[in-house]
KOLMI-618034 format. One record per residue: residue number from 1; x, y, z of N, C-alpha, C in turn. Coordinates in steps of 0.001 Angstrom, whole numbers. Example, Ala and Ser with C-alpha at 12.3 -4.5 7.8 and 13.67 -1.06 7.14 Angstrom:
REM KOLMI-618034
(1,(13190,-5690,7800),(12300,-4500,7800),(13200,-3300,7800))
(2,(12850,-2250,7080),(13670,-1060,7140),(12900,30,7870))
This chain:
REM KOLMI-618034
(1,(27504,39480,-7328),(26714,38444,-6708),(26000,39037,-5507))
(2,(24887,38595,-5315),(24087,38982,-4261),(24312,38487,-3015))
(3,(23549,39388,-1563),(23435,38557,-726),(23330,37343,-289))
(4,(23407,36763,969),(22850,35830,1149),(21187,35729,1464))
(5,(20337,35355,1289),(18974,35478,935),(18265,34772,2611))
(6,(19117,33702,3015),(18129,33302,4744),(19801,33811,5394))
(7,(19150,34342,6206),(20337,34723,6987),(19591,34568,8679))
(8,(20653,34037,9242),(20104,34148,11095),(18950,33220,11287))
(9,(19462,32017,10791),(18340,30617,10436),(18355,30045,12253))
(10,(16766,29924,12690),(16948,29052,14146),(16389,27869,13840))
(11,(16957,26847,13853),(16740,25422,13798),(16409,24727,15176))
(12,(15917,24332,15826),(15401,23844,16892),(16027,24647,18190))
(13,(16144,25725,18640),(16457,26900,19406),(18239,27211,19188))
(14,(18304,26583,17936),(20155,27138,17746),(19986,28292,16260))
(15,(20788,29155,16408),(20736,30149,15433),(21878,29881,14945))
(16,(21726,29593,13190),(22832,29570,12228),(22980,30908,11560))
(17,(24300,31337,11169),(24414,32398,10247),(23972,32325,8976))
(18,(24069,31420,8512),(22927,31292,7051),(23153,29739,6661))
(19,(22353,29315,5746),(22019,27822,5378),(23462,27106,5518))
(20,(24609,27206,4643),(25425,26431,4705),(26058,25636,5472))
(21,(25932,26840,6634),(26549,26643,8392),(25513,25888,9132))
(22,(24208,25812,8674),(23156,25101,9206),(23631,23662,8552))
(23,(23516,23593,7623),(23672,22295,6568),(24886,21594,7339))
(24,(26230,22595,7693),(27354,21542,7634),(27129,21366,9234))
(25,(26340,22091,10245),(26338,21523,11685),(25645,20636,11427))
(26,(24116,20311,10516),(23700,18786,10319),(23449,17813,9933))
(27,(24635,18181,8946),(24865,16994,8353),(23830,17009,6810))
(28,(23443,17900,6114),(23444,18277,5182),(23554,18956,3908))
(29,(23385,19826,3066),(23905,20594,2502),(23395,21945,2490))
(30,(23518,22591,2072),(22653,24506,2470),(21896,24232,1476))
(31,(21724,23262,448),(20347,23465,-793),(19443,23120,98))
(32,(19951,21652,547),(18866,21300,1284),(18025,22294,2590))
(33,(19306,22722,3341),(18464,23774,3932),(17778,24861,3665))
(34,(17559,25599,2831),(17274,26140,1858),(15330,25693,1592))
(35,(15856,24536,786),(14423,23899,740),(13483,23757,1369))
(36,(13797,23020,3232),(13369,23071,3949),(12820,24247,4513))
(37,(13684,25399,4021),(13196,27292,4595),(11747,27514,3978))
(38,(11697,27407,2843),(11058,27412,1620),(9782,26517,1752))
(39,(9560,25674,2036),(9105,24155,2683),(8145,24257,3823))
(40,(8794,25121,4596),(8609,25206,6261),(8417,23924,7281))
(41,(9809,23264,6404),(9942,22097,7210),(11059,21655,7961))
(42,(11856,22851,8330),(12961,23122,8946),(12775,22188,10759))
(43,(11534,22228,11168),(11622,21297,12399),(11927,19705,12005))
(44,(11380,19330,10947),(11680,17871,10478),(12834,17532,9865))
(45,(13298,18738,9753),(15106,18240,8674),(16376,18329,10163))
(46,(15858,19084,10917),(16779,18978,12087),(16300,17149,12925))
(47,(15223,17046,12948),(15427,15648,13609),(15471,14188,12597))
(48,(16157,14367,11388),(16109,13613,10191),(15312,13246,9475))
(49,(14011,13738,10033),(12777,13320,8943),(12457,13901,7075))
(50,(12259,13546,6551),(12149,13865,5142),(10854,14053,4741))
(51,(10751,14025,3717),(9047,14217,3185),(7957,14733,3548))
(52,(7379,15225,3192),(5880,15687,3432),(6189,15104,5083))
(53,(4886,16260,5307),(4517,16059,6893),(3567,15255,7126))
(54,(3509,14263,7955),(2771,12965,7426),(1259,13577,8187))
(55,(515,13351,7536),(-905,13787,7841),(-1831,12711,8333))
(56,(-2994,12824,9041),(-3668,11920,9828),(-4436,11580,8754))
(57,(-5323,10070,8887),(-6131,9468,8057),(-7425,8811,8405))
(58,(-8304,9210,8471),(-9467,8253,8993),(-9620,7310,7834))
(59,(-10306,6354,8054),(-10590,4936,7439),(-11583,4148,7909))
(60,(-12961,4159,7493),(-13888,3636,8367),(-14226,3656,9384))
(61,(-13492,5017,10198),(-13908,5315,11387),(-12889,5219,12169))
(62,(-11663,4165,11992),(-10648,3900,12474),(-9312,5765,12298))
(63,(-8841,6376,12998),(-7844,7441,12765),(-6451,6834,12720))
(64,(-5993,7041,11985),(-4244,6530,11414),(-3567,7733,11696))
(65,(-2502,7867,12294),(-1339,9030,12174),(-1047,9430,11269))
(66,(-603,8249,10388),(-46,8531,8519),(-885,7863,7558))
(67,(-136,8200,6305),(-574,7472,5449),(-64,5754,5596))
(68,(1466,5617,5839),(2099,4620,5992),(1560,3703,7442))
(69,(1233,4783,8016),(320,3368,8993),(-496,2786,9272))
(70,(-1583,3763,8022),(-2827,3171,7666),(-2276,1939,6516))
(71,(-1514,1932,5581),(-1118,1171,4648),(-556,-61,5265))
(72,(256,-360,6364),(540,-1354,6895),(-268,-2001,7835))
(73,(-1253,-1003,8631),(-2167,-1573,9501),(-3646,-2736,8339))
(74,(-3420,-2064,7023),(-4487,-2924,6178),(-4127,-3474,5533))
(75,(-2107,-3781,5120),(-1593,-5128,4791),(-1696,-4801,2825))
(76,(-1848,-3276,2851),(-1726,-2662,1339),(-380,-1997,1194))
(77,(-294,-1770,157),(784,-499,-474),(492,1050,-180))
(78,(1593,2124,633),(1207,2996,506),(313,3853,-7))
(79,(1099,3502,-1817),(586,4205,-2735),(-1166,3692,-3388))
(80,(-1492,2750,-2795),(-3016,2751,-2901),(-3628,3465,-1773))
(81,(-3348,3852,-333),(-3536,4676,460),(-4308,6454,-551))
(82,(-2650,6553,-950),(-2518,7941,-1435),(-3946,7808,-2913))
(83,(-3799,6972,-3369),(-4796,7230,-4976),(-5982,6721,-4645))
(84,(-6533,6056,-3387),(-7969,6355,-2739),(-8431,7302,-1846))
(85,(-7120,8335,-1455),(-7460,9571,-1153),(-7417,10662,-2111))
(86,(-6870,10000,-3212),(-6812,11345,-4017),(-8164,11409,-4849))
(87,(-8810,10202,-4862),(-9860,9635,-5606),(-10992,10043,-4783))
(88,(-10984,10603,-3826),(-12261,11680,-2864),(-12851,9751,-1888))
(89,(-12497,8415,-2003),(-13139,7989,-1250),(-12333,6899,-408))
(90,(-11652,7534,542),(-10653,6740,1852),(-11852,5761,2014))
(91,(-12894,5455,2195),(-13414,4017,2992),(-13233,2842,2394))
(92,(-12917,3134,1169),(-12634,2034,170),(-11053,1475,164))
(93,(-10716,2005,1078),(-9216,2007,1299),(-8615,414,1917))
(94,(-8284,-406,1200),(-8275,-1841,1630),(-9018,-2468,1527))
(95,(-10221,-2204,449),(-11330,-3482,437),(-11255,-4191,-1441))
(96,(-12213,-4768,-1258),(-11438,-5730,-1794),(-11943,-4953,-3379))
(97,(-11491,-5123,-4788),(-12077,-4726,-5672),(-12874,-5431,-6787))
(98,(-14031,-4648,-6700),(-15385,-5528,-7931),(-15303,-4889,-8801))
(99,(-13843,-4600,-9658),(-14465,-3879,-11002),(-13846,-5089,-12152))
(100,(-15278,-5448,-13000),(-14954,-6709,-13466),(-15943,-7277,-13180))
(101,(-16094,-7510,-11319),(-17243,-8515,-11289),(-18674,-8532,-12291))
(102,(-19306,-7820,-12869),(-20586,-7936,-13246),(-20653,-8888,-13971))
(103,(-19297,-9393,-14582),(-19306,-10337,-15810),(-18523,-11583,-15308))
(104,(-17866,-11817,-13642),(-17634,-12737,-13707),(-19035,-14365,-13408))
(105,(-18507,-15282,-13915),(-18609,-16509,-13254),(-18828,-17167,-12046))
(106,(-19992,-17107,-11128),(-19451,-17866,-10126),(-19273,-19561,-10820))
(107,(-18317,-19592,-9288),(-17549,-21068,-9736),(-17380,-21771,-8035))
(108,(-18119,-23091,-8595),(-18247,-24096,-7307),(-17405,-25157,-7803))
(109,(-16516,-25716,-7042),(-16243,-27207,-7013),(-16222,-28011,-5776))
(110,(-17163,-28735,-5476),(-17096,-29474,-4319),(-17673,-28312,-3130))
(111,(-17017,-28411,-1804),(-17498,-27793,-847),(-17063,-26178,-826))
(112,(-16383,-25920,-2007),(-15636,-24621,-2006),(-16719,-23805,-3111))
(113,(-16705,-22519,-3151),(-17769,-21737,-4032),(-16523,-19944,-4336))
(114,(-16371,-20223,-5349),(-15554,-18591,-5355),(-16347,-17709,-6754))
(115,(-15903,-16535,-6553),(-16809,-15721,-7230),(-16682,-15843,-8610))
(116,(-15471,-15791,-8714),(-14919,-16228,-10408),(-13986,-17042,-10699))
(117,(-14003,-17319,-11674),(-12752,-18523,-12148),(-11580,-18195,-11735))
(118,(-11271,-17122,-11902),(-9664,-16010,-11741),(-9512,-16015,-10025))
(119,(-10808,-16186,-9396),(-10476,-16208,-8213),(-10179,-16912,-8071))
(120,(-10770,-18352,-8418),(-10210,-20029,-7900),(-9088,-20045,-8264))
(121,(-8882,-20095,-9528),(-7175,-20105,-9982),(-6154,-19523,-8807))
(122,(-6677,-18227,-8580),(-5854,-17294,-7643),(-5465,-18543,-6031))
(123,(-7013,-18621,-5346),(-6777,-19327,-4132),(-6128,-20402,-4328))
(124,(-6515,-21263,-5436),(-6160,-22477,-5311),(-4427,-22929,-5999))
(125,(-3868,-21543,-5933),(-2308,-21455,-6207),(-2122,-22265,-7954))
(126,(-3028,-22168,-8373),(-2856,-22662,-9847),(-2398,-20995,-10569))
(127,(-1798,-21538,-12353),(-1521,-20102,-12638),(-2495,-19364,-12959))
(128,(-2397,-18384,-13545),(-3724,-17181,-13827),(-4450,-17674,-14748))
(129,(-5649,-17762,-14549),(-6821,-18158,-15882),(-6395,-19528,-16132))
(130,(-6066,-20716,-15094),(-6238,-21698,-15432),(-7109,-22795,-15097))
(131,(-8134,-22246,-14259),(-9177,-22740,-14391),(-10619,-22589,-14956))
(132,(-10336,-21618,-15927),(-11126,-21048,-16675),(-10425,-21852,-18277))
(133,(-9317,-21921,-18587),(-8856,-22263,-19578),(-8934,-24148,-19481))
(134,(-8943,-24758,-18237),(-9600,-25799,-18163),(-10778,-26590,-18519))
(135,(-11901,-25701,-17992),(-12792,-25555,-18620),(-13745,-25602,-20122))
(136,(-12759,-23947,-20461),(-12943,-24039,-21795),(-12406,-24681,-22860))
(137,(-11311,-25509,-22627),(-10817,-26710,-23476),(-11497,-27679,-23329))
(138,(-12174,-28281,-22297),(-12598,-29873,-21857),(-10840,-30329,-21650))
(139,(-10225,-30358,-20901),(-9206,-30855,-20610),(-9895,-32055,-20151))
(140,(-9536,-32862,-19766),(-9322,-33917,-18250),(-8456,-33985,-17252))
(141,(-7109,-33852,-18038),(-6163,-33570,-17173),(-5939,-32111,-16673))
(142,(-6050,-31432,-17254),(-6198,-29941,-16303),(-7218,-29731,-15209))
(143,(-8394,-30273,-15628),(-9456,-30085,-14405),(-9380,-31426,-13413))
(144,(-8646,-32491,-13432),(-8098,-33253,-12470),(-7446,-32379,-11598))
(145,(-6237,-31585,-12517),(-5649,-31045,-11235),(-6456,-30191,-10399))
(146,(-7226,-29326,-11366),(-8550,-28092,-10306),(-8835,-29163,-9251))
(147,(-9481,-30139,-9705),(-9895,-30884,-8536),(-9309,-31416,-7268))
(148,(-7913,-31663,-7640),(-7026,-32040,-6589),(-6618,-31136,-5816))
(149,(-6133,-29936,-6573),(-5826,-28267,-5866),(-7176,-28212,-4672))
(150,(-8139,-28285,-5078),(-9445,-27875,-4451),(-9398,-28767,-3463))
(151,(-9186,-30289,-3579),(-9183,-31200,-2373),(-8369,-31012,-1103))
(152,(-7319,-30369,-1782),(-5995,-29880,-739),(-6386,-28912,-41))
(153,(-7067,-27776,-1128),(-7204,-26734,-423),(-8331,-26586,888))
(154,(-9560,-27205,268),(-10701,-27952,1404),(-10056,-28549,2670))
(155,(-9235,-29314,2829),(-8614,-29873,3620),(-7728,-29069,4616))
(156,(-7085,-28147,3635),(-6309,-27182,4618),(-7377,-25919,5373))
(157,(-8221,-25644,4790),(-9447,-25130,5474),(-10064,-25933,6413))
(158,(-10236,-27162,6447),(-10956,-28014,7398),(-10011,-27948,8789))
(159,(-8527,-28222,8454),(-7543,-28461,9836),(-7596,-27170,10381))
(160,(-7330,-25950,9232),(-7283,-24679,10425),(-8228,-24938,11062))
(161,(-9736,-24600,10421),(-10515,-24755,11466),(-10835,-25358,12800))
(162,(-10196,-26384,12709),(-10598,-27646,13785),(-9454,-27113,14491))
(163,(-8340,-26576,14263),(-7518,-25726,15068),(-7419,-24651,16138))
């Protein structure tokens, strides 16, 4: 069996004799230290951090520290962060998406106007495609309720406002 391969490891100004002895002063294992050698992320495994080194993000002009604090500062999922940067265009990062639109519907009822049916359904807390499936039946009673949803919803738009 061979040497040991990192030998005389300095982890934040302390020198270990090789990974294992690093691992068991902190509380991890020598693979892991190891990895981190390999990695060159030996400053982040001594103060418990994991993963990738979080990298800065512009976003419309706005600079984020991380990915994760651009993702919470715009009320998204990380991982749409990461696949509109991997996709070459961060400005698009939290807006809203038109793929689809060319073919939707606009749709008015009363004082409210949304872009597509799927949207009204969406705002107006009805289920998916049911005001489109209203519609296209001639219900009465289904588009009563659109209408009532919509009255509520008008209404709860009117008080914030006046709020």
């Amino acid at each position: 069996m061979g040497g040991r391969k990192y030998q005389n490891i300095e982890i934040c100004g302390r020198i270990y004799a090789h990974a294992d002895e690093a691992g068991a002063a902190l509380g991890v294992t020598g693979t892991t230290v190891r990895q981190h050698i390999r990695a060159g992320t030996l400053h982040r495994m001594a103060r418990g951090l994991s993963g990738p080194e979080p990298m800065p993000v512009r976003i419309r002009g706005i600079d984020y520290d991380s990915p994760a604090q651009a993702a919470k500062a715009l009320g998204i999922g990380i991982d749409q962060v990461y696949r509109r940067l991997a996709d070459g265009c961060p400005d698009s990062i939290g807006l809203r998406n038109d793929r689809g639109q060319h073919c939707a519907k606009p749709f008015k009822i009363g004082p409210l106007e949304f872009r597509s049916l799927s949207e009204a359904s969406r705002v107006l807390g009805l289920g998916k495609d049911y005001v489109g499936r209203a519609y296209r039946r001639g219900s009465k009673r289904m588009q009563e309720r659109v209408l009532a949803a919509a009255i509520l919803h008008a209404a709860e738009c009117s008080s914030a406002g006046a709020a």
